[in-house]
Steps between C-alpha positions, in 0.01 A plus 500: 500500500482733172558362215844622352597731275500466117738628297701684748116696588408532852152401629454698703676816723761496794347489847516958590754557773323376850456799709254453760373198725224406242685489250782277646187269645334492139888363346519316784187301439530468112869392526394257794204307209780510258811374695247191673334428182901355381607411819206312653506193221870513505546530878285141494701349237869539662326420842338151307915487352634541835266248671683271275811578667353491842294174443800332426684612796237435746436139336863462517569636834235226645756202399786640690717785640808430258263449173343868599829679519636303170155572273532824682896549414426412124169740430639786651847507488540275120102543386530881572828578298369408230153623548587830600762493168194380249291748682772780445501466162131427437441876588654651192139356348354653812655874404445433143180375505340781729669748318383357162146416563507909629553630211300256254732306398315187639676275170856570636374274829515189339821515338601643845434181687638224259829719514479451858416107413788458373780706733380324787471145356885571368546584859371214652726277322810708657312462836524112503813434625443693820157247565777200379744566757292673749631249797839591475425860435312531845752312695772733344275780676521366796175301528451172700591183318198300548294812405701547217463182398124467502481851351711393235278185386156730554662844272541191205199341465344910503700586161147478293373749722815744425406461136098553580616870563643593215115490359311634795699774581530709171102362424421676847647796434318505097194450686513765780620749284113491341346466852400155369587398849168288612575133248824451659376566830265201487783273304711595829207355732437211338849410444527564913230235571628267250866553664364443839308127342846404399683577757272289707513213295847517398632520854262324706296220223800410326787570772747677268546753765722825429575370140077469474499867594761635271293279204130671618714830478615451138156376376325783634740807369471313128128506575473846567776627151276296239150608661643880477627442143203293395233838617757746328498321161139469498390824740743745358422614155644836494811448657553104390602469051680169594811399507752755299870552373451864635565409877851425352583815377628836767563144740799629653387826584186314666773283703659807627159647611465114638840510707418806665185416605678161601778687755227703666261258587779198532693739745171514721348124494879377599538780759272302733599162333863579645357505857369111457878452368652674805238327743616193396876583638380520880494262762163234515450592119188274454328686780616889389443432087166310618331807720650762179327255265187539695500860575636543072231274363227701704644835420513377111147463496441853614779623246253328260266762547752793464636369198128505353487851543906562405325284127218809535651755584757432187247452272318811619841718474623334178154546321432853592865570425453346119154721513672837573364520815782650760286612784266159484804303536588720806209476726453139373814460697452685834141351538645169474790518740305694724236130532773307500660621793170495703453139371851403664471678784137244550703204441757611789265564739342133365859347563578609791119397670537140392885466524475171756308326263546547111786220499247230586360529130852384360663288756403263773839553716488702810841598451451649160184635622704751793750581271280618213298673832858685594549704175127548400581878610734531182249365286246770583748718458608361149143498379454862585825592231369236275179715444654795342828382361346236263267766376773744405691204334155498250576872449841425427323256236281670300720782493792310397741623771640157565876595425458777794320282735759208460767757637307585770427139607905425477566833734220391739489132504825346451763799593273620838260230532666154508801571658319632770284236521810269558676717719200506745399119469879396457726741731202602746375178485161583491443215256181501267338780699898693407449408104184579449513848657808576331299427189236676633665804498610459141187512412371821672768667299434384149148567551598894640723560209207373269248706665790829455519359112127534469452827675747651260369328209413746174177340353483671174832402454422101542250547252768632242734147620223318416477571169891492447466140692212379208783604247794363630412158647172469342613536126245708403383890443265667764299845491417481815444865569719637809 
């Protein structure tokens, strides 16, 4: 990746206007090096995050049917509120940041983070109550009591974890902004294998069961925030000065950047943590939130690897955008989407071969094992949107169009999507497979209206946001040339 620009100078010229087949192959294959070159190391990382995630499930879903669907209840339903909330606002470093380290003003990136350090720690303390009272609160949404119950006791003993990410996220984001993407790829695979130890001793040498798993879970996130802190303080020169009074000054015009970035990604994460809430509502609700869980927890590992290239992608927009590049940030985009979508169309086609058998890997019960079997078609399905509408959620990113985005997702998700979803698996009775292609359909909307926003999207104009964006939320002055 070039090296940014200095001073508001660019290094080097726009990409010329593509207007044959060589010269769309020639972008295609320099944008292809760049894009992999961010996404690669962080594509391992959240897969190595996830595993964490899916390691304790699978441990977990080995003791019993009910302790699945509770751990299963409380990490995506309790663990991904908050986590998609934290992750919200941990992208207003992600915009800033990119956008920043663009234009040379890699100094601002520190300040930038411990800002972020300190919204989201404030944050997690308004968070608590929800993890407190989390039994009652999923019984009041309809969930089965003994679930409930069990969920309740496993979301408690996980509140160290909830803190962990008010470090990792906004250090992640500091990090990837520079493309200094490889350290925290291997913190995320040894913290994986680590996980994976205690888990196995927790649970099995000492016997402490779920409440072992939620304690290998906490352990490992804490692991993973002061290894990533630790390599910035002593890896990061230019954009690390140490701790400073500056990241309290402009704060509340970085916590307004923060909420928006919040509602748009918040508004998708809980879109498909509603259907494990609605799931919950139908009849045998061990056996229908058990094959989701399965057929979720797969399809969040291949997420992993979209979300690694949304993290690219918005690096890629939000630095050219901060160099004065308009066109760069352009094809940057189309090549991307245009991978992604053959990427997800593989993993269909992957699905759909090996549909009778994926379930074995998380569950020994036959039962759960046909059910998962039933609605495998929807997760091919889901996989295929999931390739191109995380992507253009990165776009929305770097380019700081979260406010616009967040409308969409309300139109799409929650005024077409859900109630659809419950009218088909509710009224029609079509159940899970009713829900989820309600949802489903949600989904293939947001991500057409995003692909009409970026069709009609003025480049050179983004470039001239960027720099107002610097000024207003970044408390500083830019000459970035537009």
């Amino acid at each position: 990746m070039e090296e940014p620009a200095l001073n508001g100078a660019l290094p080097y010229e726009d990409y010329p206007p593509v207007k044959n087949l060589k010269q769309a192959r020639s972008v295609l294959r320099t944008e292809t090096v760049k894009m992999w070159k961010i996404a690669g190391p962080v594509v391992f990382n959240l897969l190595c995050l996830y595993g964490t995630n899916s390691f304790t499930n699978i441990f977990v879903g080995h003791i019993g049917e009910i302790e699945l669907s509770s751990a299963t209840i409380s990490l995506s339903v309790i663990g991904t509120f908050s986590f998609g909330l934290l992750l919200g606002m941990g992208s207003a470093v992600e915009t800033l940041c990119g956008q920043a380290f663009g234009a040379g003003h890699v100094h601002m990136l520190g300040v930038y983070m411990q800002r972020s350090w300190l919204i989201l720690w404030v944050t997690c303390i308004f968070l608590l109550p929800i993890y407190l009272f989390s039994a009652p609160i999923l019984k009041l949404l309809g969930q089965d009591d003994e679930i409930a119950k069990l969920a309740g006791k496993f979301t408690i003993l996980t509140i160290p974890q909830l803190f962990s990410l008010a470090i990792s996220f906004p250090t992640q984001k500091f990090l990837q902004a520079q493309s200094k993407v490889s350290a925290f790829a291997l913190i995320g695979f040894v913290a994986l294998i680590l996980h994976i130890v205690l888990l196995y001793v927790f649970i099995y040498a000492f016997g402490w069961g779920t409440a072992g798993a939620a304690i290998a879970y906490d352990i490992s996130s804490w692991i993973i925030s002061i290894a990533q802190v630790i390599y910035v303080i002593g890896w990061c020169k230019d954009g690390w000065h140490g701790l400073t009074w500056a990241a309290f000054t402009d704060i509340w015009a970085f916590v307004r950047l923060s909420l928006a970035s919040a509602v748009m990604l918040c508004l998708e994460i809980w879109y498909m943590t509603s259907i494990i809430i609605l799931t919950g509502h139908l009849d045998n609700a061990v056996i229908a939130v058990g094959s989701l869980s399965i057929c979720m927890n797969l399809n969040g590992w291949v997420i992993m690897l979209f979300v690694g290239i949304n993290a690219a992608i918005s690096v890629r927009v939000s630095n050219e955008l901060g160099m004065g590049r308009p066109r760069a940030a352009k094809y940057s985009v189309y090549v991307t989407v245009f991978q992604s979508l053959l990427i997800g169309l593989l993993f269909m086609i992957i699905i759909l071969l090996t549909k009778d058998y994926f379930a074995i890997i998380f569950t020994s019960s036959k039962e759960l094992q046909r059910a998962a079997s039933k609605i495998a078609f929807l997760l091919g399905i889901t996989m295929v949107l999931n390739s191109v509408q995380p992507v253009l959620s990165g776009v929305a990113i770097g380019g700081g169009w979260q406010a616009l985005v967040a409308y969409i997702n309300i139109g799409s998700y929650y005024i077409f999507g859900l109630p659809l979803g419950y009218l088909l698996g509710y009224r029609v009775k079509l159940g899970v497979t009713g829900l989820w292609s309600g949802m489903i359909c949600g989904t293939a909307l947001q991500t057409l209206l995003l692909l009409i926003v970026l069709y009609r999207t003025n480049w050179s104009r983004e470039v001239e946001q960027a720099t107002e964006r610097m000024q207003k939320w970044g408390g500083q002055t830019s000459t970035i040339p537009s």
